[in-house]
C-alpha positions as CSV (number, residue, x, y, z in Angstrom):
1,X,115.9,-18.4,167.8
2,X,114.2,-21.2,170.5
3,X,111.5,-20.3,172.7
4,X,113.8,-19.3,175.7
5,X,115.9,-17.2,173.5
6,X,112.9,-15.2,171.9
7,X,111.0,-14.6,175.7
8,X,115.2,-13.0,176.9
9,X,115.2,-11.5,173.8
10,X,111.5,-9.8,174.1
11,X,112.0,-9.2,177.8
12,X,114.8,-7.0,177.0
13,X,112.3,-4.8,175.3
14,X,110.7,-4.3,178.9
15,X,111.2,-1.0,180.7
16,X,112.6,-2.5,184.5
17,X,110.2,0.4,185.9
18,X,106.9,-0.6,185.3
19,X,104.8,-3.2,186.5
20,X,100.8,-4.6,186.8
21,X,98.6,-4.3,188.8
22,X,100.1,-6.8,191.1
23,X,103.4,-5.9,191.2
24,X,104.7,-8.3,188.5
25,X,108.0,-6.8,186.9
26,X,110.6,-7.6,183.7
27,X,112.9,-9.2,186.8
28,X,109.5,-11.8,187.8
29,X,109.4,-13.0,184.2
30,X,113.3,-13.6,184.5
31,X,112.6,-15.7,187.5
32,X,110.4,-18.1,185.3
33,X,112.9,-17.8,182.7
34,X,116.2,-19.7,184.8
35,X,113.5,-22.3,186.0
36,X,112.1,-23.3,182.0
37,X,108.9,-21.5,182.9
38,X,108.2,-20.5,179.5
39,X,104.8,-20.7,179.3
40,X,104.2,-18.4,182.4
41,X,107.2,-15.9,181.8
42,X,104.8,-15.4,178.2
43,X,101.8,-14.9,180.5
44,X,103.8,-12.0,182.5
45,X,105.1,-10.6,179.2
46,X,102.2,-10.4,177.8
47,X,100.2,-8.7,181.0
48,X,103.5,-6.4,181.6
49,X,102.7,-5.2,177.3
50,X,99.6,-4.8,178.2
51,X,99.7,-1.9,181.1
52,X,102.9,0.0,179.1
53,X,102.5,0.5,175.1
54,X,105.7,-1.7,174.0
55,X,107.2,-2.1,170.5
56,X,106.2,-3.8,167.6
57,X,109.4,-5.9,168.1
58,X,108.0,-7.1,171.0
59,X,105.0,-8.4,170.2
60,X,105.8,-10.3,167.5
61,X,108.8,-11.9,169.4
62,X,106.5,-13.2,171.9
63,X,103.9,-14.2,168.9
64,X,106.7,-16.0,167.4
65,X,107.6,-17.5,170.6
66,X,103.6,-18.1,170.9
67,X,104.1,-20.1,168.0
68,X,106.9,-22.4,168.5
69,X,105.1,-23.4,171.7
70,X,101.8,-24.0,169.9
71,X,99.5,-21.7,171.8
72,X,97.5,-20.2,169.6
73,X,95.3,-17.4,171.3
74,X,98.5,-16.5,172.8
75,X,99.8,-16.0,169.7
76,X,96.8,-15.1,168.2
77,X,96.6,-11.9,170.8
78,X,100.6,-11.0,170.3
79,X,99.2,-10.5,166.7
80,X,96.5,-8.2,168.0
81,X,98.6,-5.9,170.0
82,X,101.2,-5.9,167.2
83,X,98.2,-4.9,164.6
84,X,97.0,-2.2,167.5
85,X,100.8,-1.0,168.2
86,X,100.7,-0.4,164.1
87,X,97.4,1.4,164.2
88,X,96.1,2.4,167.1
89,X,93.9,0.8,169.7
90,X,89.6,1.3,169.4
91,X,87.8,-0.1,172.2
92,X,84.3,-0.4,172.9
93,X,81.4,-1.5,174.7
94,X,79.3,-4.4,172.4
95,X,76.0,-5.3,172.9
96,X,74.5,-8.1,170.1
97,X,70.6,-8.1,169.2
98,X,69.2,-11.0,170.9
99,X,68.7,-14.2,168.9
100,X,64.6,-13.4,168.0
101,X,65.7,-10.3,166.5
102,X,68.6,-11.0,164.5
103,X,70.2,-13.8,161.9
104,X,73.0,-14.7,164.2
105,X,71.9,-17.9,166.1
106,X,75.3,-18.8,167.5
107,X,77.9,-17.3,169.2
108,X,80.8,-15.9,167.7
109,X,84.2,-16.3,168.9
110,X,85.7,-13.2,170.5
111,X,89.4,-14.2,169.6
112,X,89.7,-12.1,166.5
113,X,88.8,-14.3,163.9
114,X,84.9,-12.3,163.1
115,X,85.2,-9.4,160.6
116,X,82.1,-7.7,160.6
117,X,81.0,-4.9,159.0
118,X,80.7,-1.3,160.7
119,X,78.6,1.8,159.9
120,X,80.8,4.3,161.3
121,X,79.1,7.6,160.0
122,X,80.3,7.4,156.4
123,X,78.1,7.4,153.4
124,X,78.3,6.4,150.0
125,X,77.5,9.5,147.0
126,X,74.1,8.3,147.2
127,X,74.1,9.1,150.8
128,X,73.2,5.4,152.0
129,X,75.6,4.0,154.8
130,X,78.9,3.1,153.7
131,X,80.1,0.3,155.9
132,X,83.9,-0.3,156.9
133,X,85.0,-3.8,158.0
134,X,87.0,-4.7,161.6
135,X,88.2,-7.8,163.3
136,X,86.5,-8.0,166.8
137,X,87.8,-9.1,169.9
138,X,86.2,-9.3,172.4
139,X,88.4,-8.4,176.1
140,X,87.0,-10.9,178.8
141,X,85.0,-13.5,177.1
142,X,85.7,-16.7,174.5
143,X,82.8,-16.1,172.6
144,X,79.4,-14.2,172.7
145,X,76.5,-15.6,172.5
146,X,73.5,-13.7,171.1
147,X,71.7,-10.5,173.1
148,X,75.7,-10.5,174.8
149,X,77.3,-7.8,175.9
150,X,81.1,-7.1,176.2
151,X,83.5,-4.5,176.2
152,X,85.5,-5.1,172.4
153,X,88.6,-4.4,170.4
154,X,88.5,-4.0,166.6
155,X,90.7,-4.0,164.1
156,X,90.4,-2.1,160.9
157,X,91.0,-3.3,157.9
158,X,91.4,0.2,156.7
159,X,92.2,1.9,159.6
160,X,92.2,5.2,158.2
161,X,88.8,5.1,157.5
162,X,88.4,5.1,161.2
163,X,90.6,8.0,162.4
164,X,87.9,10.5,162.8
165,X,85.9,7.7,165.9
166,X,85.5,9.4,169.5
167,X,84.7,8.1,172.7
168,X,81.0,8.2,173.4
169,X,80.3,7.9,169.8
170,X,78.0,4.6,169.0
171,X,78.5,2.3,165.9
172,X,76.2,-0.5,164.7
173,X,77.6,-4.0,164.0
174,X,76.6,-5.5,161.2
175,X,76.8,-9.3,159.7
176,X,74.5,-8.7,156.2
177,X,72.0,-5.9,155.8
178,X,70.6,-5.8,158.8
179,X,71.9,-4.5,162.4
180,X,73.6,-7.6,164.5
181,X,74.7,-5.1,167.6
182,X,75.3,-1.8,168.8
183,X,78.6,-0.5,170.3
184,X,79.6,2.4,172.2
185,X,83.5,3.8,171.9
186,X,84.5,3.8,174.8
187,X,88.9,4.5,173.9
188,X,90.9,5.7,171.1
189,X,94.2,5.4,170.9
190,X,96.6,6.7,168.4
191,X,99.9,4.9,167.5
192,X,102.6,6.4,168.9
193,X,105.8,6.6,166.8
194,X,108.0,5.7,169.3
195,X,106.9,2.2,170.0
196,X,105.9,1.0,166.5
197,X,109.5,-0.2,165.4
């Protein structure tokens, strides 16, 4: 399929009844659609996925559709939610060790691409930490510079290591040995069967 037929094809998949925050509906995106929009009726399908839980077919229309256009965070985020629709959605609040304190002297991108490593309350039979690994990204920032603080989403490699998280629980970030941040749940939210196929 061509772009225009993969942004129909995924706007089908919209419910006509819901819409953002600012009023933006399926019929909006259509509007973009007749005029060769494409770009922007991906925008609007992407913030209409992102106030209703929509399918796995959805998401990677529009990250195929991402694709063919060549925009890559747009893809690389249809990705994301199709990853989260899979397994679930953890959120929470990030704050990094400044730069004095901690290895990290750069920033790290917040588009996905860091896998750190996570002490989430397990422990190994000698009882030291057993750390589980997660793709970050971070919600309203390109990349975050050290001492930063952002609110996050993470992606499990092993997601059912992570099943037994709550919100209010903290978590330490880490990069080697050593603690590279601190993070607060703030969401969890299961997979629902209904919108993963």
């Amino acid at each position: 399929m061509d772009v225009p037929e993969l942004l129909e094809a995924a706007s089908l998949l919209v419910p006509e009844r819901i819409a953002t925050e600012n009023d933006i509906t399926v019929n909006d995106v259509w509007e973009y659609l007749v005029h060769d929009e494409w770009e922007v009726a991906l925008d609007l399908l992407e913030e209409l996925g992102d106030v209703h839980q929509l399918s796995l077919s959805f998401w990677e229309t529009l990250a195929t559709a991402a694709e063919q256009m060549r925009l890559e965070k747009s893809a690389a985020w249809c990705h994301w939610r199709g990853y989260e629709t899979r397994h679930g959605i953890i959120r929470a609040d990030l704050t990094l060790r400044p730069a004095a304190e901690t290895r990290r002297q750069t920033p790290i991108s917040g588009a996905g691409v860091l896998r750190p490593m996570w002490n989430i309350g397990h422990r190994t039979a000698t009882g030291a930490p057993a750390l589980n690994t997660a793709r970050l990204w971070a919600e309203f920032t390109p990349f975050l510079e050290p001492g930063g603080h952002t609110a996050v989403r993470l992606a499990p490699l092993d997601p059912s290591q992570w099943q037994h998280l709550q919100p209010g629980q903290v978590i330490t970030m880490h990069e080697n040995r050593s603690v590279a941040g601190a993070a607060v749940v703030l969401e969890i939210q299961r997979p629902s069967a209904t919108v993963t196929t």
